[in-house]
N, C-alpha and C positions, 0 to 999 in steps of 0.2 A: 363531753359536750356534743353535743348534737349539730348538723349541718343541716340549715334551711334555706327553701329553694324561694327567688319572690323573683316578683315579674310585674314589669310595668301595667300602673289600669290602663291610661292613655298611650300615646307617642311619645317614647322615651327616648333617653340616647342610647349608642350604641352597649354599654355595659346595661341593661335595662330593659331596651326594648326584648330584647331574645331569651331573657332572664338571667340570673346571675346567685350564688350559695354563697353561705358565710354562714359561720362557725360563731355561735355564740352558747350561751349557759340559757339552759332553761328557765331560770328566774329572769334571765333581761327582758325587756320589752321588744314587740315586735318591732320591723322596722316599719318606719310609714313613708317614708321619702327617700327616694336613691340617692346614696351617699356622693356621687362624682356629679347629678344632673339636677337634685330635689326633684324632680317628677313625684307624686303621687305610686307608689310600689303593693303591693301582696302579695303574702305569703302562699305561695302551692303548695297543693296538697300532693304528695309524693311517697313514693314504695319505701317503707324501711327495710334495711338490711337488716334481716334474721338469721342466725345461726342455729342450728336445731342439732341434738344429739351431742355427742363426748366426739365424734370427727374432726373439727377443726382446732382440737385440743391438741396440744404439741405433749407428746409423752415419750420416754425412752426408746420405742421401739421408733419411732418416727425421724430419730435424732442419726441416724446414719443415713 
């Protein structure tokens, strides 16, 4: 499941204003309102974490 990052439109409260992640499934709906203030929120657009190559593969020879 994916973590995404929202950040208040207006003057939010504290969990809100400065942004804030949560962990949902790709099927759910975005959020539209901060869970702790209802404010008005949106989703950022933010780096994914990529892994590239067989490297971060944990394999025998890594295991000592």
């Amino acid at each position: 499941m994916p973590i995404y990052e929202y950040i208040a439109e207006t003057a939010g409260c504290a969990h809100c204003a400065s942004g804030f992640d949560t962990l949902q499934k790709i099927a759910d709906a975005q959020l539209t309102h901060c869970p702790q203030c209802g404010q008005p929120v949106k989703r950022k657009l933010s780096a994914p974490s990529v892994a590239m190559g067989g490297a971060h593969l944990t394999t025998e020879n890594h295991a000592s």
